[in-house]
NUFILUM-562199 format. One record per residue (C-alpha): residue in three letters; z, x, y. Coordinates in steps of 0.5 Angstrom, whole numbers, padded with zeros to 4 digits, always signed. Example, Ala and Ser with C-alpha at 12.3 -4.5 7.8 and 13.67 -1.06 7.14 Angstrom:
Ala+0016+0025-0009
Ser+0014+0027-0002
END
This chain:
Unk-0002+0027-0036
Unk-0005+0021-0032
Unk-0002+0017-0037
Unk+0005+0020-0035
Unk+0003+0020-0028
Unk+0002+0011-0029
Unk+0009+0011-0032
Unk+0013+0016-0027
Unk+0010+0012-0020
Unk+0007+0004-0023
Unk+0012+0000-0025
Unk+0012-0002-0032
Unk+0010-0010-0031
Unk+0005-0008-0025
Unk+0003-0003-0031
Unk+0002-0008-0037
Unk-0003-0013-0033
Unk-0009-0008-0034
Unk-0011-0003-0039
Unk-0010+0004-0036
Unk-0017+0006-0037
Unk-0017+0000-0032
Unk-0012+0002-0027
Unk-0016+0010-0028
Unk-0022+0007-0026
Unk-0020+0003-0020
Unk-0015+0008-0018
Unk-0021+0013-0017
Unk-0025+0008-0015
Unk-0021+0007-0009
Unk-0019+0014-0007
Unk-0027+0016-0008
Unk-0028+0009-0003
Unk-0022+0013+0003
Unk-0024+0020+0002
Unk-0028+0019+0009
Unk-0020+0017+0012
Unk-0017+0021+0016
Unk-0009+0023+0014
Unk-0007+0017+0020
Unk-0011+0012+0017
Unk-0010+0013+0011
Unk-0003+0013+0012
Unk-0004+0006+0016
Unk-0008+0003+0011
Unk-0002+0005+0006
Unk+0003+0002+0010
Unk-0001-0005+0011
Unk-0001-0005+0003
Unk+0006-0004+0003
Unk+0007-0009+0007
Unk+0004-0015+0003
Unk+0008-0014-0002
Unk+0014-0018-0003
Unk+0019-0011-0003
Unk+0015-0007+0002
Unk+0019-0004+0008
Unk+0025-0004+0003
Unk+0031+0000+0005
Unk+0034+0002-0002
Unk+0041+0003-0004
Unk+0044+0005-0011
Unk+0049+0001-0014
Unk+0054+0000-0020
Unk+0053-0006-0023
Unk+0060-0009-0023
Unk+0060-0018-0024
Unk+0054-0021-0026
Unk+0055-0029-0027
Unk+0047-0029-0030
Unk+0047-0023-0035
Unk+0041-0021-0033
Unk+0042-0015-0029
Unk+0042-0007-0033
Unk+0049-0004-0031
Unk+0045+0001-0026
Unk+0041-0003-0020
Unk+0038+0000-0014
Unk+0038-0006-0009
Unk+0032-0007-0004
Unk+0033-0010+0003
Unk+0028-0012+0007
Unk+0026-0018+0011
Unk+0024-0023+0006
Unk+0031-0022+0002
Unk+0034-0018-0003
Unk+0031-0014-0009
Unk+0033-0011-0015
Unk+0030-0006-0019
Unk+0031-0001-0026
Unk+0032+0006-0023
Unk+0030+0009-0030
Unk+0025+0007-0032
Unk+0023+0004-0024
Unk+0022-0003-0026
Unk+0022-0009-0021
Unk+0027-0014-0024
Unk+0028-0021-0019
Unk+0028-0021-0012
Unk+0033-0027-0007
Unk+0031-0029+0000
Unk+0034-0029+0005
Unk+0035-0038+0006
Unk+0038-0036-0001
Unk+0043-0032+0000
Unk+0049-0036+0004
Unk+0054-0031+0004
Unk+0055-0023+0003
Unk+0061-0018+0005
Unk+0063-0011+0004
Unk+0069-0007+0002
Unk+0070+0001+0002
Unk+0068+0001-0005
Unk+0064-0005-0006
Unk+0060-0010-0004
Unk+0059-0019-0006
Unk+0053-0023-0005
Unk+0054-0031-0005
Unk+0046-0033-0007
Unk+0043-0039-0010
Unk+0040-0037-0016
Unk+0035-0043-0020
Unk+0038-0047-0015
Unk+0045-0046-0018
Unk+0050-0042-0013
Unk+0053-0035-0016
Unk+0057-0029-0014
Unk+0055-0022-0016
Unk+0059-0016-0014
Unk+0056-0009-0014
Unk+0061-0002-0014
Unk+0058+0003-0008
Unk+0060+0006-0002
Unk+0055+0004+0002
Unk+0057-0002+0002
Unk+0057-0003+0010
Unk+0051+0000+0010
Unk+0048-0005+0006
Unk+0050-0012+0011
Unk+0049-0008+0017
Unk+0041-0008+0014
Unk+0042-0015+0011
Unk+0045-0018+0018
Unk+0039-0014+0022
Unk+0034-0018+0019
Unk+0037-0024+0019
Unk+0038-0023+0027
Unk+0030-0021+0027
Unk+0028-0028+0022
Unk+0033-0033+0026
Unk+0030-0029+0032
Unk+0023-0029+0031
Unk+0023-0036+0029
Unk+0028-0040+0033
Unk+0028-0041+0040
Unk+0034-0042+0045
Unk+0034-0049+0047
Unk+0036-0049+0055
Unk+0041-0054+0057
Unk+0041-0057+0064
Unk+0047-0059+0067
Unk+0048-0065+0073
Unk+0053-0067+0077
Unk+0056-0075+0078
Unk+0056-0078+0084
Unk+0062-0082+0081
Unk+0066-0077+0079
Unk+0068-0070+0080
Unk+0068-0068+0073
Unk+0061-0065+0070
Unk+0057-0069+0065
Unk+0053-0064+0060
Unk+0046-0067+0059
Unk+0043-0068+0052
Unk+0039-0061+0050
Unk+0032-0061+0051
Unk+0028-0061+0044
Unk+0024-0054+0044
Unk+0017-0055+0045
Unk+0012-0056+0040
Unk+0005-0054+0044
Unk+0009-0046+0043
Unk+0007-0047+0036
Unk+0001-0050+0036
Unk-0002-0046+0041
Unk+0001-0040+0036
Unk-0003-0044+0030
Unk-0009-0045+0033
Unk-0009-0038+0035
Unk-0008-0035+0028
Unk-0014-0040+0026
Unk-0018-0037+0030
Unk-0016-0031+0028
Unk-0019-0033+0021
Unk-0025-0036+0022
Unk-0027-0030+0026
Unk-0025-0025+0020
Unk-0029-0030+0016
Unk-0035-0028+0020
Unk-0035-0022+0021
Unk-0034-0021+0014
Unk-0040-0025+0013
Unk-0044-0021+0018
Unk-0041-0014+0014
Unk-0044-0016+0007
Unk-0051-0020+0010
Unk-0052-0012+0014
Unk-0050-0009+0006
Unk-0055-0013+0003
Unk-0060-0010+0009
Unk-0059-0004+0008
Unk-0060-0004+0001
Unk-0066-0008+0001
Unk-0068-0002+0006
Unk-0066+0003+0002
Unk-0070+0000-0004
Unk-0076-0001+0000
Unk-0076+0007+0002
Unk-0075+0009-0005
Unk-0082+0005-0008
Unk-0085+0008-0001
Unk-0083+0015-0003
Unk-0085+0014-0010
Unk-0092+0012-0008
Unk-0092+0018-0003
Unk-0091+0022-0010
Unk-0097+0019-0013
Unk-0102+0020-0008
Unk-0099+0027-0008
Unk-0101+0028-0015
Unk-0107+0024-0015
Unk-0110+0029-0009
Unk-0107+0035-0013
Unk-0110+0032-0020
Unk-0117+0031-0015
Unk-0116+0040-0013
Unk-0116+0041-0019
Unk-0122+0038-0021
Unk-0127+0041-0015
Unk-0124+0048-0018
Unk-0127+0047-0025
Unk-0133+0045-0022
Unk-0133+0051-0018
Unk-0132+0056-0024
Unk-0137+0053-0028
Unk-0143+0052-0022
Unk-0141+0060-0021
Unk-0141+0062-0029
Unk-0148+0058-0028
Unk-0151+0062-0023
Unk-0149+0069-0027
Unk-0153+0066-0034
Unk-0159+0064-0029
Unk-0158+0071-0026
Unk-0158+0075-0033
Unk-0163+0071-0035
Unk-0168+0074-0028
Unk-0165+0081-0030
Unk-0169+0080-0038
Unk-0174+0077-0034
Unk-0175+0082-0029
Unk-0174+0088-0035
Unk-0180+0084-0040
Unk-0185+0084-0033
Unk-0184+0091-0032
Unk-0185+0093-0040
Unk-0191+0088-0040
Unk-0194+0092-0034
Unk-0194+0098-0037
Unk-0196+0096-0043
Unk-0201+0093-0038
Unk-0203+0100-0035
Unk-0204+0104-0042
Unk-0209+0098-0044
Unk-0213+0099-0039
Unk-0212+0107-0040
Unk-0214+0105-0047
Unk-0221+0101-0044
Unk-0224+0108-0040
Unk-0222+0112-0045
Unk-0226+0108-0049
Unk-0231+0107-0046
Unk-0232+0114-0044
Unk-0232+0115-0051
Unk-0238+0109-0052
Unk-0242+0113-0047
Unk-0242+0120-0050
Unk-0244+0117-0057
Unk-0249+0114-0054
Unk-0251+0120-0052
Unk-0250+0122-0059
Unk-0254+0116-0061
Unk-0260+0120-0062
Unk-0257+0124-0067
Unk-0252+0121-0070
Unk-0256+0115-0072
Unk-0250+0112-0077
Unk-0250+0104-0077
Unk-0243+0104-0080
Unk-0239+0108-0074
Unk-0243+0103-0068
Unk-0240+0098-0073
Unk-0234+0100-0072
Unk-0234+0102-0063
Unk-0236+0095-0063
Unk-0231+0091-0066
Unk-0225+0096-0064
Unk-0228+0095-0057
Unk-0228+0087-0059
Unk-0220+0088-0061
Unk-0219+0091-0055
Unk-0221+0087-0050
Unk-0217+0081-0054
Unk-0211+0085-0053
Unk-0213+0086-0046
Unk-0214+0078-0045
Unk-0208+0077-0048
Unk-0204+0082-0044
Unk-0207+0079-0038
Unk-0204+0072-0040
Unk-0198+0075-0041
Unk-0197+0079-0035
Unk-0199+0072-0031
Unk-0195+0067-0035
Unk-0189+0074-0034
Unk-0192+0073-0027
Unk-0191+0065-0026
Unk-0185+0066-0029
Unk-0182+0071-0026
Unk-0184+0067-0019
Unk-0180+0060-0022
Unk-0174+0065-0024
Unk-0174+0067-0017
Unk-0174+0061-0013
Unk-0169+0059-0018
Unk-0165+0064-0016
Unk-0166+0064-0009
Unk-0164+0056-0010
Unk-0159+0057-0014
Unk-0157+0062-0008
Unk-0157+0057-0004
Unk-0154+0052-0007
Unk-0148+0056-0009
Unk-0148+0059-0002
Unk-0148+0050+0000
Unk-0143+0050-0005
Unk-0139+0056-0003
Unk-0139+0054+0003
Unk-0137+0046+0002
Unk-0132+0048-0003
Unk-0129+0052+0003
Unk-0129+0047+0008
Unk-0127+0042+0003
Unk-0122+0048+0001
Unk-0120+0048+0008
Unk-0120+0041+0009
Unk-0116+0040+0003
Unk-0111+0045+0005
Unk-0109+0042+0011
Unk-0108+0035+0010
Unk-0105+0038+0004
Unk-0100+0042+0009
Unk-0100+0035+0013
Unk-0097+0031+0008
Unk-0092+0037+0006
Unk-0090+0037+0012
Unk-0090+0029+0013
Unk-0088+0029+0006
Unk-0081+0033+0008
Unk-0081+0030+0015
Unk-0081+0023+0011
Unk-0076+0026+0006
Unk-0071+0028+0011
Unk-0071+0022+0015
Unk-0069+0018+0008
Unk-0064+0022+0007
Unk-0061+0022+0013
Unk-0062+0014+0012
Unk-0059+0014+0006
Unk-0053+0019+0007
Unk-0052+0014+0013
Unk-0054+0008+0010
Unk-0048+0010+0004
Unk-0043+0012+0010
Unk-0045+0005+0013
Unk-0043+0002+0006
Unk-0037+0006+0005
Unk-0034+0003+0012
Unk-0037-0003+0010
Unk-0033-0004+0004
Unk-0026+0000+0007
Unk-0027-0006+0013
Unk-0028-0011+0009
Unk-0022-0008+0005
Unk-0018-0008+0012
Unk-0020-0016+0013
Unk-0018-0018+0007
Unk-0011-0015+0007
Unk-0011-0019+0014
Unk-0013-0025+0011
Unk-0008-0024+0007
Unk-0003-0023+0012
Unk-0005-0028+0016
Unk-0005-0033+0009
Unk+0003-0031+0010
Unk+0004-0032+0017
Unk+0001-0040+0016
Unk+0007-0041+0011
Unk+0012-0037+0016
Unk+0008-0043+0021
Unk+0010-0049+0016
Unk+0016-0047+0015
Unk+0017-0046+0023
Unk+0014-0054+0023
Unk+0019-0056+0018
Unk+0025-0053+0021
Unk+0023-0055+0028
Unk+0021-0062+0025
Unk+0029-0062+0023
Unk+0031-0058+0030
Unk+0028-0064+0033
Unk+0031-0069+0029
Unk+0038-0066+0030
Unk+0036-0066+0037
Unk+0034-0073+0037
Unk+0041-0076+0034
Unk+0045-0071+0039
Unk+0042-0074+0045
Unk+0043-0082+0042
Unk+0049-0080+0041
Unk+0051-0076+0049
Unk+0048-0082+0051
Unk+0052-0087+0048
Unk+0058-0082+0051
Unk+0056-0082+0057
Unk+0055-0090+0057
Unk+0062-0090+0055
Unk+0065-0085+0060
Unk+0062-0089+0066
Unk+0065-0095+0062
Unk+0072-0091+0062
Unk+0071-0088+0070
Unk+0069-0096+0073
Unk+0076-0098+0068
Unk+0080-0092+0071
Unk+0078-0094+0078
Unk+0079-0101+0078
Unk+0086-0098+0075
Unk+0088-0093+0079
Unk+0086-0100+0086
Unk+0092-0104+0082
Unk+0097-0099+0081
Unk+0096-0097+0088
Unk+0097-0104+0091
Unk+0103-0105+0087
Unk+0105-0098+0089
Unk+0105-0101+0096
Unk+0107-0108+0095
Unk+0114-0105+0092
Unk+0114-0100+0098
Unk+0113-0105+0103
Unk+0119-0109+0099
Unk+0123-0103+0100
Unk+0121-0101+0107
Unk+0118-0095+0106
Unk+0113-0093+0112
Unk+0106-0092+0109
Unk+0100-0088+0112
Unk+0093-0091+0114
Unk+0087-0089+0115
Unk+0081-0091+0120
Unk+0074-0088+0119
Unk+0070-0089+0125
Unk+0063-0091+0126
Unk+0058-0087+0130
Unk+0057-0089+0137
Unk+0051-0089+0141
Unk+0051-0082+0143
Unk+0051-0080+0136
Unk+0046-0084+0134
Unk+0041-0082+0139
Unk+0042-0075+0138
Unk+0041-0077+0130
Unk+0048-0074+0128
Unk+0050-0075+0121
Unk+0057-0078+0118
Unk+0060-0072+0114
Unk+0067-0076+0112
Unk+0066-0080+0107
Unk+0072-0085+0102
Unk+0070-0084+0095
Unk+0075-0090+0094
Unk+0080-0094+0099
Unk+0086-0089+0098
Unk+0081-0082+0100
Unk+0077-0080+0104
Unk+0073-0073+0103
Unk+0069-0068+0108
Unk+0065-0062+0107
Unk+0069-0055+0106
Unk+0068-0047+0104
Unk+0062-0046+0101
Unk+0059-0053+0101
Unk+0066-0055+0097
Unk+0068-0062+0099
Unk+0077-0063+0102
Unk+0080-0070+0100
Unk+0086-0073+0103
Unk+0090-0078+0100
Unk+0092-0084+0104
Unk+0096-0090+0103
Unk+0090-0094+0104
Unk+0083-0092+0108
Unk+0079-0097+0112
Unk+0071-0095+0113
Unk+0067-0095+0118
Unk+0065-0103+0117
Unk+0072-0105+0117
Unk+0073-0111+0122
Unk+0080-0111+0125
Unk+0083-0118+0121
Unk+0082-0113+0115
Unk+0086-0108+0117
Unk+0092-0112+0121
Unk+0091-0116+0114
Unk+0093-0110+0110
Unk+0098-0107+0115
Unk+0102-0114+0115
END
């Protein structure tokens, strides 16, 4: 299935660049990189992706192949237009085949059935026709983005006209050179542009770097945190052990009281029928020696006296043993009581200990989580940090893209502008000349129209025909006084010319006019 998607929506030269596990792990690489996008960012990051290639913004049509002077074409074309030229595509399967810029297209029209393009390919003229009808359509599309190119990149030259003082006729000036401080200031402009996404892409990987050294940072921080805690659990542990063997210490020495206690209490019984034993023998001791007299036998006093002797043995010992059972008894005691003491001192350690350990235990938990949560949070907002870094970062470098694309439009505008100039240049030297000329021309026509007229009136004077003069007066003093300007003026020696409607001047022909510094022997010389 992802193979067959890679077919139907990459084209096949795209395609064949990269493996497609490649194209797979760098298609989700990126969807993975602009799932935090919202549908419109997305969309308009898109669009900057389109834009940067050379057929993106392209209007497609779908034609039928029907001259192609290269051989190269399939019989079933789609045409892409946009505003760097035309593009020719594979529709089945989608496939980029060739693309013409618009500086190489030098002709195109359209009929109801077809259409033609005259273009430069390898530097060689060719005319392909194509069978469609869309034909209009497509040199509409064309005609509009050459209009916004030639828009765009040239400027209308304005053109000042002045009037000559010599002669009615207007003269039209040279056109002024566009000026160049427009396209340098537009150059300096996207140079700095440049530079500055240049440094913020420096600012953006030194605060990734940052942040991945802090993220580094709170991780051994975390794993310390985590040694410690199993170090103090290792440590409760050992005191609970302790505890357990104090306690089964303490039931051994109180069993061993309680044999005590039984072997005492045997032994002074056993003490009270010795004794019990001694009055009866000594009662018995007394009524035979009453019974002496009678009975005189040496061998049953004999007797009396060693069982006697036994018995006060056996007394002895008992005795010794009733106070080594005392002693003991006593030893066993204090034992039991310090031992009492001890393992009350214990319990009671143990539980404060216990206490103790359980709060700090519950104060590292709760610092613990505490510390966790914030890490995460540090973490979740460090990987969103990066997430945009890396989208701006992706963001920059299509404009760096596109900003590389419009200092080649600049280069090209210099080279234009550098032939405009020079254009400009050979127009101007060539409009002066012309100037120089027609001012050479006027004095001769002038100089000219004078003779003509004198031999105009010679032959009249020859005839007798009457002639009309006229005498332009200067101003007198009263004039000159209240500051009066003259408005009547002789543009030559046969016209005089004075203001009319709407700031237009009125010329009268004369057979001669005299101006105001005329004396009277030139103006009797002439009317002889």
């Amino acid at each position: 299935e992802w193979i067959s998607l890679l077919e139907r929506f990459l084209p096949r030269q795209v395609a064949i660049t990269r493996a497609k596990r490649d194209w797979e792990l760098d298609i989700i690489s990126r969807y993975q990189l602009m799932e935090h996008l919202s549908k419109d960012d997305a969309r308009n990051q898109f669009l900057r992706i389109l834009r940067t290639l050379p057929y993106g913004n392209s209007v497609f049509f779908s034609v039928r192949k029907i001259d192609d002077p290269i051989g190269l074409l399939p019989g079933r074309i789609i045409l892409g237009i946009n505003k760097r030229g035309v593009h020719f595509f594979r529709p089945v399967p989608k496939e980029y085949l060739h693309s013409a810029e618009l500086r190489d297209i030098m002709q195109f029209g359209s009929s109801n059935t077809a259409v033609f393009f005259k273009m430069r390919v390898a530097g060689v003229l060719h005319i392909f026709q194509f069978e469609t009808k869309q034909g209009e359509e497509i040199c509409v599309a064309l005609q509009t983005h050459i209009n916004d190119v030639m828009l765009r990149r040239y400027s209308k030259a304005r053109s000042g006209s002045a009037t000559s003082t010599v002669s009615q006729n207007d003269v039209s000036q040279a056109d002024k050179p566009p000026n160049a401080e427009m396209y340098d200031k537009r150059v300096q402009e996207l140079s700095k542009v440049v530079d500055e996404s240049q440094k913020k892409a420096d600012q953006l990987r030194d605060e990734l770097q940052r942040k991945t050294q802090q993220e580094r940072e709170m991780q051994e921080e975390l794993e310390g945190l985590k040694d410690t805690l199993q170090s103090e659990r290792h440590i409760i542990k050992e005191v609970t052990s302790e505890r357990d063997r104090l306690k089964s210490l303490c039931d051994e020495k109180e069993s061993s009281l309680q044999v005590a206690l039984v072997e005492k209490n045997r032994l002074e019984t056993k003490l009270t029928n010795g004794q019990g034993q001694e009055n009866n023998t000594k009662m018995d001791l007394s009524g035979n020696h009453c019974e002496r007299d009678t009975l005189t036998t040496v061998g049953s006093v004999n007797s009396g006296i060693e069982m006697l002797t036994k018995l006060e043995e056996e007394l002895k010992s008992c005795r010794k043993e009733l106070a080594a059972s005392k002693e003991v008894s006593k030893k066993l005691i204090m034992e039991r009581n310090m031992l009492e003491q001890r393992i009350q001192r214990l319990e009671r350690a143990k539980s404060e200990e216990k206490s103790t350990m359980q709060r700090v235990y519950e104060d590292e938990c709760r610092k613990l989580k505490a510390h966790t949560a914030t890490l995460e949070q540090k973490l979740e907002s460090a990987t969103q940090s990066l997430n945009v870094a890396e989208s701006t970062l992706a963001l920059r470098n299509t404009e760096v893209d596109s900003l590389q694309n419009t200092l080649k439009e600049l280069d090209e505008l210099r080279e234009f502008k550098a032939d405009v100039d020079r254009k400009n240049q050979q127009t101007a030297e060539i409009l002066k000349r012309q100037g120089t000329q027609l001012v050479e021309l006027e004095s001769l026509y002038k100089q000219e129209q004078v003779l003509r007229k004198r031999y105009y009136n010679t032959i009249e004077d020859m005839k007798g025909k009457i002639r009309v003069f006229c005498r332009l007066r200067p101003l007198n003093d009263k004039e000159v006084s209240l500051k009066d300007k003259n408005i009547v003026c002789s543009p030559d020696e046969f016209t005089i010319a004075h203001p009319w409607k709407d700031d237009k001047s009125k010329q009268h022909i004369y057979d001669r006019v005299f101006d105001a510094y005329t004396t009277q022997e030139d103006v009797f010389e002439d009317t002889k």
